[in-house]
MMTF fields as JSON, N, C-alpha, C and O atoms, coordinates in Angstrom:
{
  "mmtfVersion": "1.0.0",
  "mmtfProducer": "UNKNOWN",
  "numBonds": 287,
  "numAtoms": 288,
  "numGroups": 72,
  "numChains": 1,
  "numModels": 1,
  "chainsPerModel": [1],
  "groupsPerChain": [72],
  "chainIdList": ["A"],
  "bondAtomList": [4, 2, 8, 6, 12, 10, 16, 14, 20, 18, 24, 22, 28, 26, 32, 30, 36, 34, 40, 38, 44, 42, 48, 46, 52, 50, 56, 54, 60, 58, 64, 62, 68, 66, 72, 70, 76, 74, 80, 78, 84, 82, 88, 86, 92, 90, 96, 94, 100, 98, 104, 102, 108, 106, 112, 110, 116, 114, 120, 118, 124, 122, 128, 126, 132, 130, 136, 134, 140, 138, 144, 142, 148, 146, 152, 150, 156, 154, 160, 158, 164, 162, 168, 166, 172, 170, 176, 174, 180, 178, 184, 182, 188, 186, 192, 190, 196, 194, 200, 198, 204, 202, 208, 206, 212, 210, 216, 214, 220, 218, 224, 222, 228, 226, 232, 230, 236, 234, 240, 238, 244, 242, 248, 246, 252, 250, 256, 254, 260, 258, 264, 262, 268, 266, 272, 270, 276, 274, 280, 278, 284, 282],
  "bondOrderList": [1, 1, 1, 1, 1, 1, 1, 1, 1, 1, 1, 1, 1, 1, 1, 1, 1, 1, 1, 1, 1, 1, 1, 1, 1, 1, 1, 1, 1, 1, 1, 1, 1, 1, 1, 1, 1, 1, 1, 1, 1, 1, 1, 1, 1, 1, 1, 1, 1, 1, 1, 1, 1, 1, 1, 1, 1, 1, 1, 1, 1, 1, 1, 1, 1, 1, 1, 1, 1, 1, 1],
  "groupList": [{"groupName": "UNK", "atomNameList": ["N", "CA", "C", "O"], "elementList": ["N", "C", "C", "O"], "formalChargeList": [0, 0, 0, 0], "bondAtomList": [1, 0, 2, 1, 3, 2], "bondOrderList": [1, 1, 2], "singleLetterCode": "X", "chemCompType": "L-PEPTIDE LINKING"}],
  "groupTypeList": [0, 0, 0, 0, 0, 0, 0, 0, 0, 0, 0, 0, 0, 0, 0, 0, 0, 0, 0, 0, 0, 0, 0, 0, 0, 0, 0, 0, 0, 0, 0, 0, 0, 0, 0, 0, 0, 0, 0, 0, 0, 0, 0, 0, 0, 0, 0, 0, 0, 0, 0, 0, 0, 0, 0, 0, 0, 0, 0, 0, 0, 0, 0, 0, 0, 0, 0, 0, 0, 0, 0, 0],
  "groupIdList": [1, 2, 3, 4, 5, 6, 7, 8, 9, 10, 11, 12, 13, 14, 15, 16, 17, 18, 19, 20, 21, 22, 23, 24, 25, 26, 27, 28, 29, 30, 31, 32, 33, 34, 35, 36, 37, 38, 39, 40, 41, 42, 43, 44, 45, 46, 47, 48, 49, 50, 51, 52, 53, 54, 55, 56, 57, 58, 59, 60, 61, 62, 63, 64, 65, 66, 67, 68, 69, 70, 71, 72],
  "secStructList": [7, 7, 7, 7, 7, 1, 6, 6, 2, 2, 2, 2, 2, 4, 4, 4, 1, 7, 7, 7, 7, 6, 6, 7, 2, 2, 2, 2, 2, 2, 2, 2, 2, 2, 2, 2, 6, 1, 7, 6, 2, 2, 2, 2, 2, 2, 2, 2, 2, 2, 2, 2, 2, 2, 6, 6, 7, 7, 2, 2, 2, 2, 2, 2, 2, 6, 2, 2, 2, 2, 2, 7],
  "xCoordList": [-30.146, -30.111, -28.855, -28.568, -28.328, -27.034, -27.074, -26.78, -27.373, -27.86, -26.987, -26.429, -26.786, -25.971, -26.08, -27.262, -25.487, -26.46, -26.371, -25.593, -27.136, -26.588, -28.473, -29.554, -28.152, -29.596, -31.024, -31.01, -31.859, -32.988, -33.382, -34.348, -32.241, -32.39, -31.986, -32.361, -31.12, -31.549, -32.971, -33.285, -33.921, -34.787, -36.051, -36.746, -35.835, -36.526, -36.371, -37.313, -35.194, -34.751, -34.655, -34.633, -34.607, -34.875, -33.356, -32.185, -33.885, -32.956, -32.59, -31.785, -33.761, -33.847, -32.187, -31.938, -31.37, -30.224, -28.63, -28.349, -27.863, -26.788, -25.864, -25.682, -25.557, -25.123, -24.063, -23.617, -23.223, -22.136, -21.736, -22.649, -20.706, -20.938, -20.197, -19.052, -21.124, -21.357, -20.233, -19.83, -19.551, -17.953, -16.447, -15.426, -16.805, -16.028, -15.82, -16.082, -15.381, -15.291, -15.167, -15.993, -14.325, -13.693, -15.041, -15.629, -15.341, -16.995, -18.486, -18.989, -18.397, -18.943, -18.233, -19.042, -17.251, -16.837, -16.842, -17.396, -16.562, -16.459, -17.767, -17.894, -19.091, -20.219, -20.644, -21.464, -20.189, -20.466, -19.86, -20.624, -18.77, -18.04, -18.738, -19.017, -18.816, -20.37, -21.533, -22.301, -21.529, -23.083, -22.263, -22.355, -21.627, -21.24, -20.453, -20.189, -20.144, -18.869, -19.978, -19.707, -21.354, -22.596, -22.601, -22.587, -22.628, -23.038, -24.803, -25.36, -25.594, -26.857, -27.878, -28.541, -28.302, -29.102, -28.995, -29.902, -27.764, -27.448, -28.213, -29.23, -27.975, -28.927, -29.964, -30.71, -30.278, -31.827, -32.636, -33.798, -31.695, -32.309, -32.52, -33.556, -31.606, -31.676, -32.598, -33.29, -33.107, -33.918, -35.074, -35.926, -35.29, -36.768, -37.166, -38.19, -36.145, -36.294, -36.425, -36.84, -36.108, -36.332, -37.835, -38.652, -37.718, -39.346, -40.455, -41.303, -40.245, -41.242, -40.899, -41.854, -39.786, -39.73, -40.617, -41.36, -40.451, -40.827, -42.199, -42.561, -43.399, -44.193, -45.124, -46.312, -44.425, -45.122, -44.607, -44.633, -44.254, -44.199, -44.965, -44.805, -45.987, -46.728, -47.538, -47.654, -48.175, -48.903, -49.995, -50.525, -50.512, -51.728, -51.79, -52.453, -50.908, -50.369, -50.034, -50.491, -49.281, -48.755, -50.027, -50.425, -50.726, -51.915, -53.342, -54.492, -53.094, -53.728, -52.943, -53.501, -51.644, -50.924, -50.884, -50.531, -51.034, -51.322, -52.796, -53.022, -53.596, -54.897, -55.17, -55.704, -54.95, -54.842, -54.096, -54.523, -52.804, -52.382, -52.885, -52.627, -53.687, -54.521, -56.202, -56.577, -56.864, -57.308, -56.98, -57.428, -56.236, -56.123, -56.398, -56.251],
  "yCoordList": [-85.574, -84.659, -84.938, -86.128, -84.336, -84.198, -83.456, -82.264, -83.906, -83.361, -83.865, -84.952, -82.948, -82.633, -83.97, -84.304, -84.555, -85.619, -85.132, -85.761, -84.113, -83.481, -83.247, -83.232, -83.114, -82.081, -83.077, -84.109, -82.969, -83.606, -83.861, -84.427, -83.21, -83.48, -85.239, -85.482, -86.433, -87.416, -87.97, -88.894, -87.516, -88.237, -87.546, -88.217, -86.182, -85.96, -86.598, -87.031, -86.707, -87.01, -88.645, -89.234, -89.196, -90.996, -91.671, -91.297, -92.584, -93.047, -92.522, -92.93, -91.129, -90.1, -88.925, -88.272, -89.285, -88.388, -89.015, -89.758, -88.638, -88.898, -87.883, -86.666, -88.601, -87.993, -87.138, -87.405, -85.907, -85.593, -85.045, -84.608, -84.989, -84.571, -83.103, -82.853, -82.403, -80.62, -79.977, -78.888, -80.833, -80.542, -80.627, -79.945, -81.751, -82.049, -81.71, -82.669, -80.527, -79.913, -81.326, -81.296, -82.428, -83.211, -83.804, -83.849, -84.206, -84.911, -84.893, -85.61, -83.551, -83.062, -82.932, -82.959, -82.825, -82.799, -84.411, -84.933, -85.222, -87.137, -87.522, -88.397, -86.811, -86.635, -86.236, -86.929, -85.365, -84.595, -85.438, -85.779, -85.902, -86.617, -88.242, -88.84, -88.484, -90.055, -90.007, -90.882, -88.952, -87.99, -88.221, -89.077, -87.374, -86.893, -88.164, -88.113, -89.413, -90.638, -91.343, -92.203, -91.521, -92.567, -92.642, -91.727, -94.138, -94.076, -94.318, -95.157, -93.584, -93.039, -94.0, -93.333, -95.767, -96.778, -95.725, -94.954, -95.968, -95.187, -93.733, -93.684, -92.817, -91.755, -91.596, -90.839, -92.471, -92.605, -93.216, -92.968, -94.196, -95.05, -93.732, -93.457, -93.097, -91.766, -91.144, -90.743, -90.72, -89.891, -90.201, -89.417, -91.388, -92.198, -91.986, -91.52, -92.432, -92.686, -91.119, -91.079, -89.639, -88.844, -88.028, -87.342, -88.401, -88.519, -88.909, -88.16, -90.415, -90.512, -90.456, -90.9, -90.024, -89.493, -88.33, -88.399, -87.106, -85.895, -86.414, -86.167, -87.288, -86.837, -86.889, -86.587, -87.234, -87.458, -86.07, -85.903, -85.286, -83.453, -82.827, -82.509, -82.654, -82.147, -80.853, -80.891, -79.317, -78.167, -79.034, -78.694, -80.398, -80.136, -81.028, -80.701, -82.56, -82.865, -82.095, -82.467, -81.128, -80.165, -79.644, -79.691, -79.107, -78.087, -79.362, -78.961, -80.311, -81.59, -81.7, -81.472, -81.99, -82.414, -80.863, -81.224, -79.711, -78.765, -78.641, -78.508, -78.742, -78.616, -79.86, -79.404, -80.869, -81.92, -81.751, -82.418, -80.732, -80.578, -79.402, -78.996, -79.03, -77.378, -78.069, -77.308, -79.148, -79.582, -79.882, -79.154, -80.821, -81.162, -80.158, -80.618],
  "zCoordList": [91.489, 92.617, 93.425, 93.559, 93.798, 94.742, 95.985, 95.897, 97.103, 98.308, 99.259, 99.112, 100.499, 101.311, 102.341, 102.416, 102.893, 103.465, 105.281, 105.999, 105.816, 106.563, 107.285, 106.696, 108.609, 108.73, 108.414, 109.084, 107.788, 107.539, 105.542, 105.031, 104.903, 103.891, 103.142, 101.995, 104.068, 103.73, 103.921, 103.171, 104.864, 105.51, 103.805, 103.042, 103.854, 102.518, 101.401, 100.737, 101.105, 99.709, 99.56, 98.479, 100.717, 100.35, 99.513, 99.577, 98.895, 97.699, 96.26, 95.424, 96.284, 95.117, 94.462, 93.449, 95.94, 95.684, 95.952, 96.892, 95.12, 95.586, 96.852, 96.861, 97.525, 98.716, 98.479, 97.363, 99.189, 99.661, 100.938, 101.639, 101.324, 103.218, 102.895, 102.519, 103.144, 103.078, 103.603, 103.193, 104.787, 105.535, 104.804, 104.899, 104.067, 102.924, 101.573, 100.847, 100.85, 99.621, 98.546, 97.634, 98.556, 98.153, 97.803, 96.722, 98.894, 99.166, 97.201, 96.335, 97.696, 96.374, 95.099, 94.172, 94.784, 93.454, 93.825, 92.858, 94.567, 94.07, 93.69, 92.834, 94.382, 94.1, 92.572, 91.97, 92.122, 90.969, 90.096, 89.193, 90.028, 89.227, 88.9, 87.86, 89.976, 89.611, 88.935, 88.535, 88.885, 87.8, 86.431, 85.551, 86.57, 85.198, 84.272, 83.071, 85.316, 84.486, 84.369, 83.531, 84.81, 84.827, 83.435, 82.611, 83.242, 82.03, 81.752, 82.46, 80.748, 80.403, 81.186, 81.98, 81.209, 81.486, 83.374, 83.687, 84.303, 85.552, 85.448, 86.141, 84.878, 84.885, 84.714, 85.334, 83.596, 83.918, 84.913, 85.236, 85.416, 86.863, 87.676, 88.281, 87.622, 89.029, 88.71, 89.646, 87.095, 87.018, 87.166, 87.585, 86.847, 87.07, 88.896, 89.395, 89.453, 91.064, 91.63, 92.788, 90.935, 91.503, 91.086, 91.701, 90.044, 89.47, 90.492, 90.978, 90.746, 91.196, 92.874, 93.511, 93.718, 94.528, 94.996, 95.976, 94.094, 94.025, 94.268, 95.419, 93.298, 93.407, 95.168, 95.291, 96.065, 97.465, 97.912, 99.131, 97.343, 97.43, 96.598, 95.419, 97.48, 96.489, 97.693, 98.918, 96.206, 97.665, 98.18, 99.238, 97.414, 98.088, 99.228, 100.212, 99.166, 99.826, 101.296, 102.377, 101.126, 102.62, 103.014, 104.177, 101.984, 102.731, 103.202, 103.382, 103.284, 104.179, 105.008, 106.082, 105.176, 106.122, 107.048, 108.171, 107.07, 107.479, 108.368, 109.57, 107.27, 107.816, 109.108, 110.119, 109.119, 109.788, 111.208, 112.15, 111.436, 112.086, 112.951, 114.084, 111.978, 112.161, 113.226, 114.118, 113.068, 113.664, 114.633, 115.518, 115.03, 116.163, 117.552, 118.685]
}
């Protein structure tokens, strides 16, 4: 994942993404380019860590954290 590190999308994305600063064009292709020179053991570390990132996003997850807020 390659996410903006801007706004509230570090606080989502955790250790699951590699950063770039959204102001900076440069930013993202140096970004993109660390993806793509990783060698395979590195990509899979990322892919594992966004794996199991993702899974604390989940609908049913929100629609508790909803309903809960819907109580109060």
């Amino acid at each position: 994942v390659l996410a903006a590190d801007a706004a509230s999308i570090p606080e989502v994305c955790g250790d699951a993404a590699i950063y770039f600063n959204p102001h900076q064009a440069p930013s993202f292709t140096q970004a993109l380019q660390r993806v793509m020179m990783a060698n395979n053991e590195q990509k899979q570390a990322w892919r594992q860590r966004s794996l199991q990132h993702s899974q604390q996003w989940t609908w049913a997850r929100a629609a508790r954290a909803l309903l809960q807020h819907m109580e109060v």
